[in-house]
C-alpha positions as CSV (number, residue, x, y, z in Angstrom):
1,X,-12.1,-7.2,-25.6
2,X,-9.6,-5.5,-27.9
3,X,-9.7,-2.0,-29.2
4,X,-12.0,-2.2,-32.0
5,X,-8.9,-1.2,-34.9
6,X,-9.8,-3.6,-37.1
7,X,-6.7,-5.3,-36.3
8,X,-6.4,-8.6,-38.7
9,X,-2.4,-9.3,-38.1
10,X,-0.2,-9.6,-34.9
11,X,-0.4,-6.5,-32.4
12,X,2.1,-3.6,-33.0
13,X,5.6,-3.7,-31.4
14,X,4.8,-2.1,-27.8
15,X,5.6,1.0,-27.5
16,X,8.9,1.9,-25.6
17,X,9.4,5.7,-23.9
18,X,12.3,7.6,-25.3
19,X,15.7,8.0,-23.3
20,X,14.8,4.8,-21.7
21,X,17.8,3.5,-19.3
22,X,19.4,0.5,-19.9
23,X,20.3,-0.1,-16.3
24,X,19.6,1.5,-13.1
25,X,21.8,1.4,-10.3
26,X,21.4,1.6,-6.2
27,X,21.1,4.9,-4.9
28,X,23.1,5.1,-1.8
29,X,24.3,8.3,0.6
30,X,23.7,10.8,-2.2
31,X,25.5,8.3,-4.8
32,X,24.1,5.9,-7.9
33,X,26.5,2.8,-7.3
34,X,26.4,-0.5,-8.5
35,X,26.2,-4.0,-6.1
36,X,29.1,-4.7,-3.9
37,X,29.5,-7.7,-6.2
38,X,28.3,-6.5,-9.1
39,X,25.5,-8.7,-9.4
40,X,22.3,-7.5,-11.9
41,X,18.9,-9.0,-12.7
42,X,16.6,-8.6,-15.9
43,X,13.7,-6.4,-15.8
44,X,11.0,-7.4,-18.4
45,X,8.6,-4.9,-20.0
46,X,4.6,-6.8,-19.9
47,X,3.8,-6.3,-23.3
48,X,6.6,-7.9,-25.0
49,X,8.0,-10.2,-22.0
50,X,11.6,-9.1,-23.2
51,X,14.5,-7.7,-20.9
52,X,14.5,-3.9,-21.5
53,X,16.6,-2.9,-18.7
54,X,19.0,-4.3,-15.9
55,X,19.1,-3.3,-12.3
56,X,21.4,-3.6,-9.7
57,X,20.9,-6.9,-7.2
58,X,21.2,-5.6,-4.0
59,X,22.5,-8.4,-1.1
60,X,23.2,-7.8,2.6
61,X,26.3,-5.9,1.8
62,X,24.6,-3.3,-0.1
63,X,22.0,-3.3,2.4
64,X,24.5,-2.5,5.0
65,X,25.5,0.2,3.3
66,X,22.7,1.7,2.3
67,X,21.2,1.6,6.4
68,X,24.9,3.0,7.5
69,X,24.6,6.3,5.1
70,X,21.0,6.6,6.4
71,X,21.9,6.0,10.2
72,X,24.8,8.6,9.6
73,X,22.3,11.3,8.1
74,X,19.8,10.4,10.5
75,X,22.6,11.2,14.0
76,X,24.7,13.4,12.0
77,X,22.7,15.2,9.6
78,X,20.6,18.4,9.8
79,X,17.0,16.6,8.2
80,X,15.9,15.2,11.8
81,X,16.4,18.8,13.4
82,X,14.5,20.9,10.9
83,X,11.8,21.9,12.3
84,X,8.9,20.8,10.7
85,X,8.0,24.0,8.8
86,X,11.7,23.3,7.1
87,X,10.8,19.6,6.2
88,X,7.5,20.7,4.7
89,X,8.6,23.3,2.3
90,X,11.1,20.9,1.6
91,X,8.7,18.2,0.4
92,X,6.5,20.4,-1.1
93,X,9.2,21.0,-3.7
94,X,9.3,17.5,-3.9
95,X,5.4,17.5,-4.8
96,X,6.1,20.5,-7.5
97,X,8.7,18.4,-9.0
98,X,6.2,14.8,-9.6
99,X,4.0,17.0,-10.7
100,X,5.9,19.0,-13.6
101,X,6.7,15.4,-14.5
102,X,3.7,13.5,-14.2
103,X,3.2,12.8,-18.3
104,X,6.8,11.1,-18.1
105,X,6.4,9.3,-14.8
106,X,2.8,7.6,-16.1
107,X,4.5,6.7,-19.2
108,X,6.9,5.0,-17.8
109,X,5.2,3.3,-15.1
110,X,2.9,2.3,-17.7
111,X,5.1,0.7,-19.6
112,X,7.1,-1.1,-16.6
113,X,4.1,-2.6,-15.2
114,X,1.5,-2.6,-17.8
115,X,-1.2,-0.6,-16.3
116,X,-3.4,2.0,-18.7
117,X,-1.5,5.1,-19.3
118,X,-4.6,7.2,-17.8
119,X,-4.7,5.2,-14.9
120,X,-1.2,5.7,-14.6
121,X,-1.0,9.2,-15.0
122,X,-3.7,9.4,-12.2
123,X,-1.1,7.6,-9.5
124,X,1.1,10.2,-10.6
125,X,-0.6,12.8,-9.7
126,X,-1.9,11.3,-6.3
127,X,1.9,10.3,-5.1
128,X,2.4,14.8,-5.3
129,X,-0.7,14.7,-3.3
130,X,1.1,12.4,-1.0
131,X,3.8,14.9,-0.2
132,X,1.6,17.5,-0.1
133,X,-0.6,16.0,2.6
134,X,2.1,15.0,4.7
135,X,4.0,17.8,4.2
136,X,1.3,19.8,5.5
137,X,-0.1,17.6,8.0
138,X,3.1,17.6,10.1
139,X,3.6,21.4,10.3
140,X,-0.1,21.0,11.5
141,X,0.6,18.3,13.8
142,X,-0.3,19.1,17.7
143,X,0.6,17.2,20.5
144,X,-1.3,15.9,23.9
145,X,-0.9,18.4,27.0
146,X,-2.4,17.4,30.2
147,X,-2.3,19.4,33.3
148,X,-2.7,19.8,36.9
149,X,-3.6,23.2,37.5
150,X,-0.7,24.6,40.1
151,X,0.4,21.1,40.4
152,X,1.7,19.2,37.1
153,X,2.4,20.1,33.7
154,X,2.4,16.8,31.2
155,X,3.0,17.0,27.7
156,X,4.0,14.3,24.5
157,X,7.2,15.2,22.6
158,X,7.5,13.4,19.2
159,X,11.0,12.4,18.0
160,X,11.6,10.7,14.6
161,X,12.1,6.8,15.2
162,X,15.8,6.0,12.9
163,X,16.3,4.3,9.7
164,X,12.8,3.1,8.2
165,X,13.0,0.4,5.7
166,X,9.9,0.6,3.3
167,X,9.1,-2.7,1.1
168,X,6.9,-1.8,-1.8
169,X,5.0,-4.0,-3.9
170,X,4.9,-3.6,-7.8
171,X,1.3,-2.8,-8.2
172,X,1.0,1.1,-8.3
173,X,4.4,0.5,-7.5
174,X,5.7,5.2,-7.7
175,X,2.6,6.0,-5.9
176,X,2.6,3.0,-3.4
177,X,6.3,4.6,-2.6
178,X,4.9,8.0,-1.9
179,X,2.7,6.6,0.6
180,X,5.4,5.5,2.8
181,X,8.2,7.8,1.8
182,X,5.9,10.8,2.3
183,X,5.4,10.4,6.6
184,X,8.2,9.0,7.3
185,X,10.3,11.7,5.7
186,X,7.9,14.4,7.4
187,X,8.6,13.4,10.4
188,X,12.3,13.5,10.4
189,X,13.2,9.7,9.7
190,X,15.8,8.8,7.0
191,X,14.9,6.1,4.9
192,X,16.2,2.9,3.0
193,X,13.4,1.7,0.3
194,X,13.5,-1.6,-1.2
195,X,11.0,-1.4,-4.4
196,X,9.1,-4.3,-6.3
197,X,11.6,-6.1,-8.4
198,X,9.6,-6.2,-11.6
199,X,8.9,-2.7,-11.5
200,X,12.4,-1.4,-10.9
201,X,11.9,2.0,-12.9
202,X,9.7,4.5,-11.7
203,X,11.6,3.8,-8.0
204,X,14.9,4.5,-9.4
205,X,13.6,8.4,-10.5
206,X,13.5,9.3,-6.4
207,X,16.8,9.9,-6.5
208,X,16.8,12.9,-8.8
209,X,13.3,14.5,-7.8
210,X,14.6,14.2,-4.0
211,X,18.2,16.1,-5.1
212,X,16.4,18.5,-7.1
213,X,14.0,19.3,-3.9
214,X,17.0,19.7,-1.7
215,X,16.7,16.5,0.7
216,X,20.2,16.6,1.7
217,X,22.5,13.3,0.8
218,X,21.6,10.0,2.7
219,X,18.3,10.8,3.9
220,X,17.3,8.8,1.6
221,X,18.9,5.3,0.0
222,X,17.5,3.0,-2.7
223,X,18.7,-1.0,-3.1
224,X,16.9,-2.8,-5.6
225,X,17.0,-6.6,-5.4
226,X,14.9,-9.5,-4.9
227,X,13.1,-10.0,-1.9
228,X,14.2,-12.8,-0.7
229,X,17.5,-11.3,-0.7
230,X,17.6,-7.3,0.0
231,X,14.4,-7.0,1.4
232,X,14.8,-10.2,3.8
233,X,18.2,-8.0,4.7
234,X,16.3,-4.7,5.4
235,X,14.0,-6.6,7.7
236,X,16.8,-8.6,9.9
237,X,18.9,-5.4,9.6
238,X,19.7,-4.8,13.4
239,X,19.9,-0.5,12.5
240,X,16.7,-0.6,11.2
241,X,13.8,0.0,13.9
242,X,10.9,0.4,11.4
243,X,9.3,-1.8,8.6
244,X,6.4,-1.0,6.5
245,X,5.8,-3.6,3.5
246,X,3.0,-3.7,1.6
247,X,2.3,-7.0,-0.5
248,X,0.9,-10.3,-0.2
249,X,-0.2,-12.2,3.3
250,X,2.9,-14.6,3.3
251,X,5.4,-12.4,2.7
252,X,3.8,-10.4,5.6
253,X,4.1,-13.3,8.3
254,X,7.7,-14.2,7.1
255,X,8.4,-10.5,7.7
256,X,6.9,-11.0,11.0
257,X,8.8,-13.6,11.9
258,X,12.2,-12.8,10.9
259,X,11.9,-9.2,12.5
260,X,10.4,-10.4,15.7
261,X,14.2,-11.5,17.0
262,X,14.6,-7.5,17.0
263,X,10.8,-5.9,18.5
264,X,10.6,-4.2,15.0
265,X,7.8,-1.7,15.0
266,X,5.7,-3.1,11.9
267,X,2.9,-1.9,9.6
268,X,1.8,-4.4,6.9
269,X,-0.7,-3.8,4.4
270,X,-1.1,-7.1,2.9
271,X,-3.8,-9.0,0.8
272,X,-7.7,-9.1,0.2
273,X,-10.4,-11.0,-1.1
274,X,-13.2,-8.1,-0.7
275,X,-16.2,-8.3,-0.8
276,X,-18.9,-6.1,-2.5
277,X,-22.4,-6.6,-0.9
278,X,-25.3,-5.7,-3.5
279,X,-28.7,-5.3,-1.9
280,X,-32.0,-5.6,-3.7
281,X,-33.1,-1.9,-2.9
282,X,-29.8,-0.1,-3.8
283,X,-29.3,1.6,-7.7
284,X,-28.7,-1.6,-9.7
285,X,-26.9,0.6,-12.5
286,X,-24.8,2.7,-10.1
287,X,-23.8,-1.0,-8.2
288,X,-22.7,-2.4,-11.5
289,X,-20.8,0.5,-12.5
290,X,-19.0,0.7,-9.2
291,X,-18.1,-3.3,-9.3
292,X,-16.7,-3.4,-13.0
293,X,-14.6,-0.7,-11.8
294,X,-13.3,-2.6,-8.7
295,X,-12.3,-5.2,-9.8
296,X,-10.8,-4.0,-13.0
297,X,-9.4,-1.3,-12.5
298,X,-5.5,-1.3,-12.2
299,X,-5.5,-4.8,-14.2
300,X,-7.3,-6.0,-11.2
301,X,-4.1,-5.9,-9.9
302,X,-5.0,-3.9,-6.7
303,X,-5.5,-5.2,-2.3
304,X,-8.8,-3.4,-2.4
305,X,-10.4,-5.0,-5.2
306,X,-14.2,-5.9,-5.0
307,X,-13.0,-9.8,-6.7
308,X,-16.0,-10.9,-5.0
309,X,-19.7,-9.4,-5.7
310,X,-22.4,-11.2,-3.4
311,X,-25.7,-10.0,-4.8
312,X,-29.3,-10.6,-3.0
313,X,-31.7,-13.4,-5.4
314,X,-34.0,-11.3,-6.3
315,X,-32.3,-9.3,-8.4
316,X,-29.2,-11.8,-9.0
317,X,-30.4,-13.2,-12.6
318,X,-30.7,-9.5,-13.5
319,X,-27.2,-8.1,-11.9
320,X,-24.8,-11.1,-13.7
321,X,-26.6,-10.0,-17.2
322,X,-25.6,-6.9,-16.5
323,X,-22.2,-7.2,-15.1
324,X,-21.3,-9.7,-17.6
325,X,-22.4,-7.9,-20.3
326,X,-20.7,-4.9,-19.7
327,X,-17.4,-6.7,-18.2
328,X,-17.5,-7.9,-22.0
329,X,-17.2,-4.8,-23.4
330,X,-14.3,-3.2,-21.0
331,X,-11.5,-2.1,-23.1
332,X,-8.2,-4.6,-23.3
333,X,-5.3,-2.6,-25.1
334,X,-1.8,-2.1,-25.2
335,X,-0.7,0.2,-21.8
336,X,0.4,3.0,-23.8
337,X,-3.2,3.5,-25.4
338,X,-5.1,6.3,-23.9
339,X,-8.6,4.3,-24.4
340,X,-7.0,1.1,-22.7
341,X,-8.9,0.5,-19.5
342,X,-7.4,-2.9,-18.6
343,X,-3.4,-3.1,-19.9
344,X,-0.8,-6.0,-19.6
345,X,-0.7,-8.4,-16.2
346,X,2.7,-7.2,-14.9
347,X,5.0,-10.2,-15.5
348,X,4.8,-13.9,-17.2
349,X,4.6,-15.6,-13.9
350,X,1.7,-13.8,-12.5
351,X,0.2,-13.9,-16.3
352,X,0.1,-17.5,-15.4
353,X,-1.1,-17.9,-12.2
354,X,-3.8,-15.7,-12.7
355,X,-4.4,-17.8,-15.8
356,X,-4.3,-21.1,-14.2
357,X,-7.5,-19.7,-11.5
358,X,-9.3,-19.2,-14.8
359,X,-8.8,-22.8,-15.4
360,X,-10.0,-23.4,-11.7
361,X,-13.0,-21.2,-12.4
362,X,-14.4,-22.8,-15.0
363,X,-14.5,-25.6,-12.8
364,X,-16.5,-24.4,-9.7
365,X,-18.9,-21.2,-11.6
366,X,-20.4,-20.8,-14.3
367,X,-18.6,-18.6,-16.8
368,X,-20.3,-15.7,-18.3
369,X,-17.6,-13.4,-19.7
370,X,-14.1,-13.6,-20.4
371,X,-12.3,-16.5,-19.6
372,X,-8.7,-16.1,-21.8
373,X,-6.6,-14.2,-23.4
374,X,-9.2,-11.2,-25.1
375,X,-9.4,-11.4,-29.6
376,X,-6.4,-10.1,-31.1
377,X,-3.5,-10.5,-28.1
378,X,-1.8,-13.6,-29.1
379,X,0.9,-12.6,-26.7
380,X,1.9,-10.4,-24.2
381,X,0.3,-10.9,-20.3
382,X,-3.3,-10.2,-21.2
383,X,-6.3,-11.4,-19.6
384,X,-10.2,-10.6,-20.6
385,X,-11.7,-9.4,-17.7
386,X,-13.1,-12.4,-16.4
387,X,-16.5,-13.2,-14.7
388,X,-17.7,-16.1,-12.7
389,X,-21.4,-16.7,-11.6
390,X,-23.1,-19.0,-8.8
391,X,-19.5,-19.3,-7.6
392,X,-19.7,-21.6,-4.1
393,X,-18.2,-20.1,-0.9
394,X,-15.9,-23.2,-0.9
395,X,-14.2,-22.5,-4.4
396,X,-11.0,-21.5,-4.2
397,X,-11.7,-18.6,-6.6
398,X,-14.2,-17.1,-3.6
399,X,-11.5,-17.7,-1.0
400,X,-7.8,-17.1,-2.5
401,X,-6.4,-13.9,-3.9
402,X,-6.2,-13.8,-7.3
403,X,-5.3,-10.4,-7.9
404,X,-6.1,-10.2,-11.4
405,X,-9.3,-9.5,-13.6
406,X,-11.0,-11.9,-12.4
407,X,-14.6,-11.8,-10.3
408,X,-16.7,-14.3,-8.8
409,X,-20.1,-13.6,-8.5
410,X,-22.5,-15.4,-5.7
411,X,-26.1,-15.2,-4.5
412,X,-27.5,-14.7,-0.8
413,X,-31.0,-14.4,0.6
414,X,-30.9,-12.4,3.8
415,X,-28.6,-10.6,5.4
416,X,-27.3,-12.7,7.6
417,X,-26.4,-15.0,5.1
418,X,-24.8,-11.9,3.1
419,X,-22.6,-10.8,6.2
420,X,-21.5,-14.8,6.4
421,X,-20.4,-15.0,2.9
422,X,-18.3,-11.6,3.5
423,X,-16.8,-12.8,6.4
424,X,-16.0,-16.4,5.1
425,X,-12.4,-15.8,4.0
426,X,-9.0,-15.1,5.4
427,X,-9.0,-11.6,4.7
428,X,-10.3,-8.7,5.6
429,X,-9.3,-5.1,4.1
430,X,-12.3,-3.7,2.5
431,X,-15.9,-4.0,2.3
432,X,-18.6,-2.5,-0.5
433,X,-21.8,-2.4,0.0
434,X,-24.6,-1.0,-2.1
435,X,-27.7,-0.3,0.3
436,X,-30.4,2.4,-0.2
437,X,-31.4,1.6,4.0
438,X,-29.4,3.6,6.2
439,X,-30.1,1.2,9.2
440,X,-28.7,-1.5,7.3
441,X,-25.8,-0.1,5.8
442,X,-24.6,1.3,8.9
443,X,-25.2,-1.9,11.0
444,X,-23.7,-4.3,8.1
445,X,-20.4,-2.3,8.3
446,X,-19.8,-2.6,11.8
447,X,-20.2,-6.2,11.5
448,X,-18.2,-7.2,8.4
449,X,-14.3,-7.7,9.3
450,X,-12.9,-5.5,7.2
451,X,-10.6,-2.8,8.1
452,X,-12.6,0.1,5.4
453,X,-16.1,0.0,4.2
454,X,-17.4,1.6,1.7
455,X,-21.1,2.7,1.5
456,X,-22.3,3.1,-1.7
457,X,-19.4,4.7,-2.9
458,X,-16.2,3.0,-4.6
459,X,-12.6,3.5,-2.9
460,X,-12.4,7.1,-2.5
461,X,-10.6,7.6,0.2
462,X,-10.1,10.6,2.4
463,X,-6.5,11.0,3.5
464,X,-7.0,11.6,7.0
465,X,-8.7,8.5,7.5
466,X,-6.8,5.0,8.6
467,X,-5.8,2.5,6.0
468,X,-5.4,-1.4,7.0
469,X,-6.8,-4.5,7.2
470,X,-7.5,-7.2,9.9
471,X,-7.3,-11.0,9.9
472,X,-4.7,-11.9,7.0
473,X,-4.7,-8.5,5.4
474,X,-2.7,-7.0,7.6
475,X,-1.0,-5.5,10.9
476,X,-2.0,-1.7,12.0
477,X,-3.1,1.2,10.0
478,X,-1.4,4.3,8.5
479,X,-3.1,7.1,6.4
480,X,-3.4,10.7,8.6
481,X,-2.2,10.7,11.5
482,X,-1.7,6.9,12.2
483,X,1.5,7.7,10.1
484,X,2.4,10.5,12.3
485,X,2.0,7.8,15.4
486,X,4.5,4.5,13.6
487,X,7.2,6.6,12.4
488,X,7.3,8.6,15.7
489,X,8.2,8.3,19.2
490,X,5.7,9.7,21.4
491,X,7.7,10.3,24.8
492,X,5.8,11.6,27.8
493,X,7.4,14.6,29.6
494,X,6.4,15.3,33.2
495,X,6.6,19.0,34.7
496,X,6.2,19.5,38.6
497,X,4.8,22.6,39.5
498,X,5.3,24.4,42.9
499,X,5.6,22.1,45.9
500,X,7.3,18.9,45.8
501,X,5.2,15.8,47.3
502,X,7.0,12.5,47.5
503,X,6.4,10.0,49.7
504,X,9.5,9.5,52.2
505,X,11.2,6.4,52.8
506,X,14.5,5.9,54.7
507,X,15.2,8.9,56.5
508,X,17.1,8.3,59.8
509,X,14.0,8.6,62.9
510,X,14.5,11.3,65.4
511,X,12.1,10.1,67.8
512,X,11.6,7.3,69.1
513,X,8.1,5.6,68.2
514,X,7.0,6.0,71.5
515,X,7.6,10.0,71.6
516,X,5.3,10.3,69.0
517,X,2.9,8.1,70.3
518,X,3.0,9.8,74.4
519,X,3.4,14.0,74.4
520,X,4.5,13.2,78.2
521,X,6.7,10.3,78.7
522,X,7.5,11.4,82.4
């Protein structure tokens, strides 16, 4: 629902961050430059659906130069010979510098993609965590040694892989970057990122916390653009050895596809459908609590969201009174507003697809909260948060990605019938389930295809742990030291030690056979 303000009349202008650019440019071996051709696009704020800024349209041209400045940092520059301990202090300042800033990078990430400016301000402060973990991690980073006492010495030296080209979504979109640029800058890589088109902003501010750290020129290169364009250039860009992309499933097999020509390495976090598994025995108040938050928080606008809650019968009736009633009373507000807890959908397009699975919805559930645009938003890319009960496993708001606030609620009776609802979709990225018995818990989670389960406990991850899906959601894991792994080489040395033993072939015979086989041929 709206803020409770009393508000009679149309909304308030949205609120626009001072010193706001009008344009943001490609950033490109140490340089802001425009496209080769000149070319720009509009960039739309959420609230108002006007054009508030123009970015640079990157092409294959700009691409190419943008890989050529990072190739020529990468085998001329000093960043891939520091040694780590150089690197990390390095990013560490980068880390000091998102975090002196983190009131002005929430505000305007808020504003650029509509999510709550507390929410915001929270990815702020976890992309300086970012750096910070990576930054440490490296410099803590040990490597494999086997031996062969008096015999063999065998060790694994890592090398940093080339140009990496990161492809972010717009979700989260300054944090999301940290995630990738964090490893693969640790680990000695330059980079080329391609951000989200409609959320442009934030991405364009690496430039200057990255000078002011002291990562030297072309280590890292920025082309905005649209992805059919720039980012389908990054991926078929013969110089680049390394994609990560996060975003949704299709986008991930057409990025398969067109960098299979080349034997890309690839790491693709890509959609979900998740479920979140509410047994009869577990805290009903702590499981509803857990859900609303799930699904949404960040708009709803998040891979890991809980979209659908599958709740045992016997306390079904009681959970969707519950849910829907509080789902009701979630705050919809304008993104700037510190008591907003669901902002602006990021763009007019998504506003309307995630508008037209409402439509579906009220076709195959039963509606019991939300449903439209929440009291007092005539405009703008708002949604209620949205609630669906005694939804079918064959609806297509149960099986397709909405990735919106919007949750569809359905009833099982034993746990095998739970664990086949979970598995019934495409995806397969997270899991939540709410369980006061260990021995089920445990044995649900290592059935459920998910790549991360959550017990009892709502996405808080630890670091060091893997991140990734299976089935549709996605192609290996990163998070701790899996990101160490894709943006290294691992190449195995072998040391011989003392004697050499190698079998002998082609040496010219001294003997005949037959001397050897008769000590007295007389």
């Amino acid at each position: 629902m709206a803020p409770t303000d009393d508000r009679t009349g149309p909304p308030a202008a949205p609120h626009v961050p001072a010193d706001l650019p009008a344009q943001v440019r490609h950033h490109i071996g140490g340089d802001d430059v425009d496209s080769v051709d000149g070319a720009t696009f509009d960039v739309l704020d959420p609230v108002s659906n006007r054009t508030y800024l123009r970015a640079a349209r990157g092409t294959a041209a700009d691409v190419d130069r943008a890989v050529a400045a990072a190739r020529h940092a990468f085998e001329h520059g000093p960043w891939p010979r520091m040694v780590p301990r150089e690197r990390s202090r390095v990013l560490h300042r980068v880390a000091d510098v998102v975090e002196s800033r983190d009131a002005r990078l929430a505000e305007l990430e808020s504003f650029d993609s509509g999510l709550p400016i507390t929410q915001a301000l929270g990815q702020a402060r976890r992309a300086a965590e970012n750096f910070r973990f990576f930054a440490d991690l490296v410099v803590a980073q040990a490597d494999d040694a086997f031996k062969v006492p008096g015999r063999q010495l065998n060790y694994v030296n890592r090398k940093p892989i080339g140009v990496a080209g990161l492809i972010t979504p717009w979700n989260t979109p300054f944090m999301l970057e940290s995630w990738k640029l964090g490893p693969a800058l640790a680990t000695g890589n330059t980079v080329v990122l391609k951000p989200a088109e409609l959320t442009p902003l934030s991405a364009s501010l690496w430039a200057g916390i990255f000078t002011e750290a002291g990562v030297p020129p072309g280590v890292f290169n920025l082309v905005h653009g649209i992805g059919e364009e720039a980012g389908d250039a990054l991926v078929r860009h013969p110089d680049v050895p390394l994609i990560s992309f996060t975003g949704e499933s299709r986008t991930g097999e057409l990025i398969f596809a067109n960098a299979a020509p080349h034997l890309k390495g690839l790491s693709m976090e890509l959609g979900g459908k998740s479920p979140a598994v509410v047994f009869a025995d577990t805290d009903l108040e702590a499981a509803v609590d857990a859900t609303i938050f799930g699904v949404f928080s960040l708009n709803g606008e998040r891979c890991t969201a809980g979209s659908r809650i599958l709740v045992e019968r016997s306390v079904y009736d009681e959970f969707v009174e519950r849910f829907a009633a509080q789902a009701s009373r979630v705050v919809v507000g304008p993104p700037h507003d510190p008591a907003t807890e669901v902002g602006a959908l990021v763009h007019p397009d998504h506003f309307a697809k995630v508008m037209r699975y409402v439509e579906i919805g009220k076709g195959e559930g039963r509606l019991v909260a939300g449903g439209g645009r929440p009291e007092g938003f005539p405009t703008g890319n708002y949604v209620a948060p949205t609630v669906f009960a005694d939804v079918p496993p064959d609806a297509r708001i149960f099986q397709e990605e909405i990735f919106g606030p919007v949750v569809a609620i359905t009833p099982f009776d034993t746990d095998a019938e739970a664990l086949a609802l979970a598995n019934g979709v495409r995806y397969g990225l997270a899991a939540y389930v709410w369980t006061n018995d260990l021995r089920r818990a445990h044995t649900f989670a290592q059935a459920v295809d998910a790549g991360m389960v959550w017990l009892n406990s709502n996405n808080v991850r630890d670091l060091r742990t893997p991140f990734g899906g299976v089935k549709a959601s996605g192609l290996g894991h990163e998070g701790g030291y899996r990101s160490i792994d894709f943006y290294t080489h691992q190449q195995a040395v072998h040391v011989t030690l003392g004697p050499v033993h190698n079998p002998t072939f082609g040496k010219v015979a001294t003997h005949r056979p037959s001397d050897l086989d008769d000590p007295d041929p007389r």
